[in-house]
C-alpha positions as CSV (number, residue, x, y, z in Angstrom):
1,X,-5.1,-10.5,12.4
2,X,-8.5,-9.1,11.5
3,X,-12.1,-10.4,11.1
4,X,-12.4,-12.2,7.9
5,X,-15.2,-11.8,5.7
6,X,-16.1,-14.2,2.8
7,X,-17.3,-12.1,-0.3
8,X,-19.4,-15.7,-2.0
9,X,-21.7,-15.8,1.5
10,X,-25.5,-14.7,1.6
11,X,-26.4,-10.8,0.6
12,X,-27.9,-10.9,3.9
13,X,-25.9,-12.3,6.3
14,X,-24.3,-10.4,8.7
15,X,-21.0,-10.1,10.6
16,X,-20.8,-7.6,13.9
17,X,-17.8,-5.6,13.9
18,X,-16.1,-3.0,16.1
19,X,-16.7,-0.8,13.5
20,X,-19.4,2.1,13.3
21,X,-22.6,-0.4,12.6
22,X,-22.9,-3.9,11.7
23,X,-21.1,-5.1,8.7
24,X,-23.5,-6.3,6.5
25,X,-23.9,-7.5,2.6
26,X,-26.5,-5.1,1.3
27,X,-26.3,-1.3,3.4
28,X,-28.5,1.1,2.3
29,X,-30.2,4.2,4.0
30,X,-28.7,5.8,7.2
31,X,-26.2,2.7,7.3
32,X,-24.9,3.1,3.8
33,X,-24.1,6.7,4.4
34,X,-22.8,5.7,8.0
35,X,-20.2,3.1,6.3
36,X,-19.2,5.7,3.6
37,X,-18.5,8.8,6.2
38,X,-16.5,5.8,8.0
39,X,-13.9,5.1,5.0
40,X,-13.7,8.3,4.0
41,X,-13.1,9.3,7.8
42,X,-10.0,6.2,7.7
43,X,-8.6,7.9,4.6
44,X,-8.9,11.7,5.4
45,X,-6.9,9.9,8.7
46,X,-4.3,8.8,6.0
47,X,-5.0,5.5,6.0
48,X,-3.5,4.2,2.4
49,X,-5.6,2.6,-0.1
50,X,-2.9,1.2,-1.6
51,X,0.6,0.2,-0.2
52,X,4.0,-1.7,-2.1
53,X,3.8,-4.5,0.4
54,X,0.0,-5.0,-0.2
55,X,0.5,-5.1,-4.3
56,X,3.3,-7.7,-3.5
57,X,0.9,-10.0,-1.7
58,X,-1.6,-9.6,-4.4
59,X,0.9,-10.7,-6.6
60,X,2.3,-13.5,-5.1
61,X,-1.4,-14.8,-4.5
62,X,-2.6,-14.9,-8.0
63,X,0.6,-16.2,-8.9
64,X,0.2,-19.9,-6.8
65,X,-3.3,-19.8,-8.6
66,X,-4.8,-20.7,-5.5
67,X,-8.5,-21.5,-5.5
68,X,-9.4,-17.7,-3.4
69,X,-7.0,-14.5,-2.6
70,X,-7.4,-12.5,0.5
71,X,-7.2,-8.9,0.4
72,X,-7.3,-6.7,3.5
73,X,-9.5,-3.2,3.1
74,X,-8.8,0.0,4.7
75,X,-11.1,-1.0,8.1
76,X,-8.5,-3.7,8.9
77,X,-11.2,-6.6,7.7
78,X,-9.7,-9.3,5.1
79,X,-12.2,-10.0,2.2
80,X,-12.1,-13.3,0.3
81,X,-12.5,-13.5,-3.1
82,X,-13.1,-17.0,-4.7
83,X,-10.8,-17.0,-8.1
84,X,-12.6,-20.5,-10.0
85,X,-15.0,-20.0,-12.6
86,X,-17.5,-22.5,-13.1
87,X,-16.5,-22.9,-16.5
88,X,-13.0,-23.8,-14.9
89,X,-14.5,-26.1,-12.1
90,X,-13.6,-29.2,-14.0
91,X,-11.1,-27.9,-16.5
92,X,-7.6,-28.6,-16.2
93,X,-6.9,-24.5,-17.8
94,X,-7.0,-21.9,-14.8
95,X,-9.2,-19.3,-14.5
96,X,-8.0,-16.1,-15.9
97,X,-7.4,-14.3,-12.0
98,X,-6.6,-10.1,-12.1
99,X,-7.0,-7.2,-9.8
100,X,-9.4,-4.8,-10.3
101,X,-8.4,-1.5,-8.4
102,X,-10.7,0.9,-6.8
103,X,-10.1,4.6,-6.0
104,X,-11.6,6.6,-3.5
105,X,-14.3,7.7,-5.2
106,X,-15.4,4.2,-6.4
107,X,-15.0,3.2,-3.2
108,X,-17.4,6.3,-1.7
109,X,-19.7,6.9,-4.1
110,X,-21.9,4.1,-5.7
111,X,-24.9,5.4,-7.7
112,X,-26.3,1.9,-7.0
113,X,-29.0,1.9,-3.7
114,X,-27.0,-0.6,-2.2
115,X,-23.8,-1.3,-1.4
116,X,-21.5,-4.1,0.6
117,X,-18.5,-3.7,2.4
118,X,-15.9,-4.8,0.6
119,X,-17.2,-2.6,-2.0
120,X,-16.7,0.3,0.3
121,X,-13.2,-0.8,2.2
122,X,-11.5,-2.9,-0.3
123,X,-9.3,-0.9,-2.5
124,X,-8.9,-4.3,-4.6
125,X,-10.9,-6.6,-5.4
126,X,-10.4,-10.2,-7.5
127,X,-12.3,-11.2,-10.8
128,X,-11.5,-13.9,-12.2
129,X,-13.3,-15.1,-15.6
130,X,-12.8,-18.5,-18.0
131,X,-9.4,-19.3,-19.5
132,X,-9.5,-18.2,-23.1
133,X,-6.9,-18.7,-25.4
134,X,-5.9,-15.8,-26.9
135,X,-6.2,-15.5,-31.1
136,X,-6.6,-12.6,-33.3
137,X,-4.7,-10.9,-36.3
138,X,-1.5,-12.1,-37.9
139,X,1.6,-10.9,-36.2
140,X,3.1,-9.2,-39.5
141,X,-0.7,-7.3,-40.0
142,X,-0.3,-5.9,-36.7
143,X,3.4,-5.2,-37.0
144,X,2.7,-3.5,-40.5
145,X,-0.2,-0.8,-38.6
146,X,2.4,-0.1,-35.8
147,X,5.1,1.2,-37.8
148,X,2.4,3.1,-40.2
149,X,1.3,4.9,-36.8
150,X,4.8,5.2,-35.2
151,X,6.4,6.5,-38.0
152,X,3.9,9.1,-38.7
153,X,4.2,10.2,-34.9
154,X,7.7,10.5,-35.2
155,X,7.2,13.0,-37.8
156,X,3.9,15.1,-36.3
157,X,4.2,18.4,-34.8
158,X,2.9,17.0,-31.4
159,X,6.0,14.9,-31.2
160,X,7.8,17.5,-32.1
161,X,6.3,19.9,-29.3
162,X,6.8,16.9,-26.8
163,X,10.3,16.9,-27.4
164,X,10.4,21.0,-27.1
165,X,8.5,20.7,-24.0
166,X,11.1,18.1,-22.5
167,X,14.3,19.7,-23.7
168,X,13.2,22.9,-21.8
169,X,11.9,20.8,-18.7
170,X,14.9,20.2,-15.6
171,X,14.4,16.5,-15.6
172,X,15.9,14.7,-12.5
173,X,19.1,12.6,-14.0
174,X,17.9,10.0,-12.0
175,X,15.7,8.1,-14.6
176,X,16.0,4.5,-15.2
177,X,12.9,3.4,-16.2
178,X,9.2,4.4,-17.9
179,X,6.4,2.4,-16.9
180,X,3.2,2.7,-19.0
181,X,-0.2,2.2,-17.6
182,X,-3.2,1.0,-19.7
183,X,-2.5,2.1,-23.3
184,X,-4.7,-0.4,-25.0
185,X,-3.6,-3.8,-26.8
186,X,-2.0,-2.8,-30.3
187,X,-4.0,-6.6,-31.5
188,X,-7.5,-4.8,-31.5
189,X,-6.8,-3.6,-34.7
190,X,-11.0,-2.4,-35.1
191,X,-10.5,-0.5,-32.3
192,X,-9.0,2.7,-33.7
193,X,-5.5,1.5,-33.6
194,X,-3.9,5.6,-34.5
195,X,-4.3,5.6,-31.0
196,X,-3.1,2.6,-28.9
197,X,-0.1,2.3,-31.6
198,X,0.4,6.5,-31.0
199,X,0.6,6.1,-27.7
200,X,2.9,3.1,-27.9
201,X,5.2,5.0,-30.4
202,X,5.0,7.9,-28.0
203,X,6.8,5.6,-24.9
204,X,9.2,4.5,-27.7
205,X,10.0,8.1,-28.1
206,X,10.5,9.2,-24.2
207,X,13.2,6.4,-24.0
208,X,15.1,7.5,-27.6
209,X,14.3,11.5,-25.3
210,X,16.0,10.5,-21.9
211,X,18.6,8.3,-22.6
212,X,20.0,11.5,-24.8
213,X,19.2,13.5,-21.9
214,X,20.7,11.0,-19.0
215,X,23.4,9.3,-21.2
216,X,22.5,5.7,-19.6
217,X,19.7,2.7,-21.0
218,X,16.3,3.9,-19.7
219,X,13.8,0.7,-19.6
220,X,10.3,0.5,-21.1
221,X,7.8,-1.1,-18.9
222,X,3.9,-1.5,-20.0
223,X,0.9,-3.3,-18.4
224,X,-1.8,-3.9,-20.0
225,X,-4.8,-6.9,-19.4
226,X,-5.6,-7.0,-23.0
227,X,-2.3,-8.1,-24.6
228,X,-2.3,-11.0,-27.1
229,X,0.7,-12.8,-27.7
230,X,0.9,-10.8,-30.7
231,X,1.1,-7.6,-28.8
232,X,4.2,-9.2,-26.3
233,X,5.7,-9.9,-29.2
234,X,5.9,-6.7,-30.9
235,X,6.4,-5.0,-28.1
236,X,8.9,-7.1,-27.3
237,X,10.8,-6.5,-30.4
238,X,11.0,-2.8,-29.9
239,X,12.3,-3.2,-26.6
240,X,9.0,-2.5,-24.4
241,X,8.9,-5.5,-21.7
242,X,4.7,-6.4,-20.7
243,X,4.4,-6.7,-16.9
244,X,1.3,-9.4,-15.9
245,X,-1.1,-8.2,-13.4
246,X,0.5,-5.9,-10.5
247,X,3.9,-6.0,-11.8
248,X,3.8,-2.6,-13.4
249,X,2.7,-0.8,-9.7
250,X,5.8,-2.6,-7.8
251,X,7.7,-0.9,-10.2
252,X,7.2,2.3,-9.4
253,X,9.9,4.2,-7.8
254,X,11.9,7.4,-7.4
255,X,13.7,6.8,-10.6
256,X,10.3,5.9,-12.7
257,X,8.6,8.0,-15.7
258,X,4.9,7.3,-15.3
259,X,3.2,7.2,-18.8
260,X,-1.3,6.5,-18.1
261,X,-3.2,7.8,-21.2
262,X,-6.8,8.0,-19.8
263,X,-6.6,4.8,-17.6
264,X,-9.1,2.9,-16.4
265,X,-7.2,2.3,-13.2
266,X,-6.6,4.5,-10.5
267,X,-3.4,5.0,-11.7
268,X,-2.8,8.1,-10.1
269,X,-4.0,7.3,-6.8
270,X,-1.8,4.5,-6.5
271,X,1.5,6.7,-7.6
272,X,0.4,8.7,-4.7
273,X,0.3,6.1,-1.8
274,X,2.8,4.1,-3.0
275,X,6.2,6.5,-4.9
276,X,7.0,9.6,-5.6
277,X,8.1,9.4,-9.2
278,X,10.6,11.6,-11.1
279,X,8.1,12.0,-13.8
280,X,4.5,11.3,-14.6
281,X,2.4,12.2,-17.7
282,X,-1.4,11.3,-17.5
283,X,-4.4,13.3,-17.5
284,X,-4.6,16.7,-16.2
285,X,-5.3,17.2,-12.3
286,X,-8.1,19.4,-11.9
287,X,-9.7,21.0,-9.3
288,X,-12.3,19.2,-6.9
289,X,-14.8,21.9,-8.2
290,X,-14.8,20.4,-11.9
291,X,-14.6,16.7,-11.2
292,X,-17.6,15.0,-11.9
293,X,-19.4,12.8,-9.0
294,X,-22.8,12.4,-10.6
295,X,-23.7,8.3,-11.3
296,X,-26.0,7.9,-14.3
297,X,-28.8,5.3,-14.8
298,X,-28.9,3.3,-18.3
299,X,-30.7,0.8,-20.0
300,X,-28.5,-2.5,-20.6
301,X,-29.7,-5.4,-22.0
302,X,-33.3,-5.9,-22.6
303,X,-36.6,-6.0,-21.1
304,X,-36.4,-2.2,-19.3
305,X,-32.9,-3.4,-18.0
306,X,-30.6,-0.3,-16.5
307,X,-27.6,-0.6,-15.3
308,X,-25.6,2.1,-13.2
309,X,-22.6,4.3,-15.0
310,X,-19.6,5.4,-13.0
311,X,-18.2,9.2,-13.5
312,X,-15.1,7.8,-11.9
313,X,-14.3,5.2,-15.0
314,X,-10.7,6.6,-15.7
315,X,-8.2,7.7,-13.7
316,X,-9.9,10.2,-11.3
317,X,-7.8,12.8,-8.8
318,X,-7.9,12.3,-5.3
319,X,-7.2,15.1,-2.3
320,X,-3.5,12.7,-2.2
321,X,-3.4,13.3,-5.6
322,X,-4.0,17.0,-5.4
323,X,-1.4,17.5,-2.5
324,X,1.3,15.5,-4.2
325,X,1.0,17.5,-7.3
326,X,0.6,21.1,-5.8
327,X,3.8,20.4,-3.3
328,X,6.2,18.4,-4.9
329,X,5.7,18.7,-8.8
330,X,6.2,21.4,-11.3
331,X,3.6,21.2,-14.4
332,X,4.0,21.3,-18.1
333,X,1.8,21.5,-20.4
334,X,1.7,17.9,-23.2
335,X,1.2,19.2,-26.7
336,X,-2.7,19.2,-27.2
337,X,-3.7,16.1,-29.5
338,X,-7.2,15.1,-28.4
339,X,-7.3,12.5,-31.2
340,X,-4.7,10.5,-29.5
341,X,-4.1,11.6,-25.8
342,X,-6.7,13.9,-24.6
343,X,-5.7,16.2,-21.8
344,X,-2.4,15.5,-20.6
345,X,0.1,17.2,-18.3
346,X,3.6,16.4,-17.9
347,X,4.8,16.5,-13.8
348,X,8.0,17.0,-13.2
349,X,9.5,16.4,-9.3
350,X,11.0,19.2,-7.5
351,X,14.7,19.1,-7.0
């Protein structure tokens, strides 16, 4: 088993390691860019950043509600993340415990002039915040928006072109299942819901589109950290089932649709280390030429307050990502609606 490395103890303690230089909380300078050339060295080796048997464990952690989940990063070192609030300390309500998931790029490239090591080598990392019960809109108000928006994307011309686009695609027969990634709680009714309910209508639609083309039940599988109750239970109703924290990621197999619309979650970096699905519809894969790297400085709060603004906030592409896509996957085009999907592709596998 590897060192161990406790992520609550002092900024500046420090912990020698076989590794390249000392592992330390606080790198910067010639040792920060030492550490970074050092993980990207592990995953140019093909070390994965993510792994089915490593999402399990997560799961199973946060699921006993213990009072800290381990998680090992790419160096071989297990990190420790505490998971009780002080607002929890003395409360008989959990903490709200979820994974927060890193690519590559987060992992390589912090704007900030510092950076620790499990912010370079773990892939995931734990937050866990107070227990809040969740309240918001009437179930029938929300209910009443969704089928406004659904029906009115069952009759728009992108759905129509989406179903054009598929009926001309070879889709492996092999499809059991569509698992969506990220689409946004249908609840949050002030925060433009033509889109989140689009996009949930849209999944609705790829199930009614392959089980014509397959001739068997196709399941609908969404994960999303903002549900309300509200949302499980509409979704529910229209025969989409909500997978809690990892769930949606052990899903993924050979026989799985992926549907991400502008994730915030590596969602495509994890496809590539961890399945090769039949299908996956998410945002286009560029070229490393015109992906942006440049972190930007901004005021937050008050009192000359900045804070520092990822490029890499959804979904980015990865050189796995690249190769899986250019070797193994035939692209077509999704029907341009930049109101409600941005930039998508569909990839279909190669037979």
């Amino acid at each position: 088993m590897g060192d161990t490395i406790n992520t609550t103890q002092s900024l500046f303690s420090i912990a020698e390691g076989d590794g390249p230089f000392p592992r330390v909380f606080g790198l910067s300078g010639e040792a920060k860019d030492r550490a970074v050339k050092h993980a990207w060295d592990l995953y140019n080796s093909g070390v994965p950043l993510f792994s089915l048997a490593q999402l399990k464990d997560v799961d199973d952690q946060i699921a006993s509600h213990p009072e800290s989940v381990t998680i090992t990063g790419i160096n071989g070192v297990q990190y420790v993340y505490g998971t009780i609030t002080p607002a929890n300390k003395d409360d008989d309500k959990p903490s709200h415990v979820y994974a927060i998931f890193n690519s590559i790029q987060r992992l390589t490239n912090s704007g900030e002039p510092y950076v620790s090591p499990q912010m370079l080598y773990c892939p995931i990392s734990i937050l866990a915040t107070p227990f809040r019960d969740k309240a918001g809109v009437e179930v029938e108000d929300i209910r009443a928006v969704f089928t406004k928006h659904w029906q009115a994307w069952e009759s728009s011309e992108t759905c129509r072109l989406l179903e054009a686009t598929l009926a001309s695609a070879t889709l492996p027969k092999s499809i059991t299942k569509i698992v969506c990634f990220a689409l946004g709680p249908l609840a949050r009714l002030d925060w433009g819901p033509h889109r989140t309910h689009t996009q949930h209508a849209a999944a609705l639609t790829l199930v009614r589109i392959l089980k014509n083309r397959t001739g068997h039940d196709v399941q609908c599988y969404s994960q999303e950290p903002l549900y309300t109750d509200a949302c499980r239970q509409i979704l529910n109703d229209n025969g989409i089932t909500v997978l809690d924290g990892v769930k949606g990621f052990i899903e993924l197999d050979s026989s799985s649709l992926v549907f991400a619309v502008r994730a915030g979650v590596p969602v495509k970096q994890i496809t590539a280390d961890v399945a090769r699905p039949a299908v996956m519809i998410w945002a286009t894969v560029t070229s490393p030429e015109e992906e942006s790297t440049v972190w930007k400085e901004e005021p937050y709060g008050t009192e000359g307050a900045t804070t520092w603004v990822s490029p890499y906030v959804s979904d980015p592409d990865s050189p796995r990502v690249r190769n899986m896509i250019e070797t193994e996957y035939t692209h077509h085009p999704f029907p341009k609606d930049s109101k409600h999907f941005g930039d998508l592709g569909i990839y279909v596998r190669n037979q």
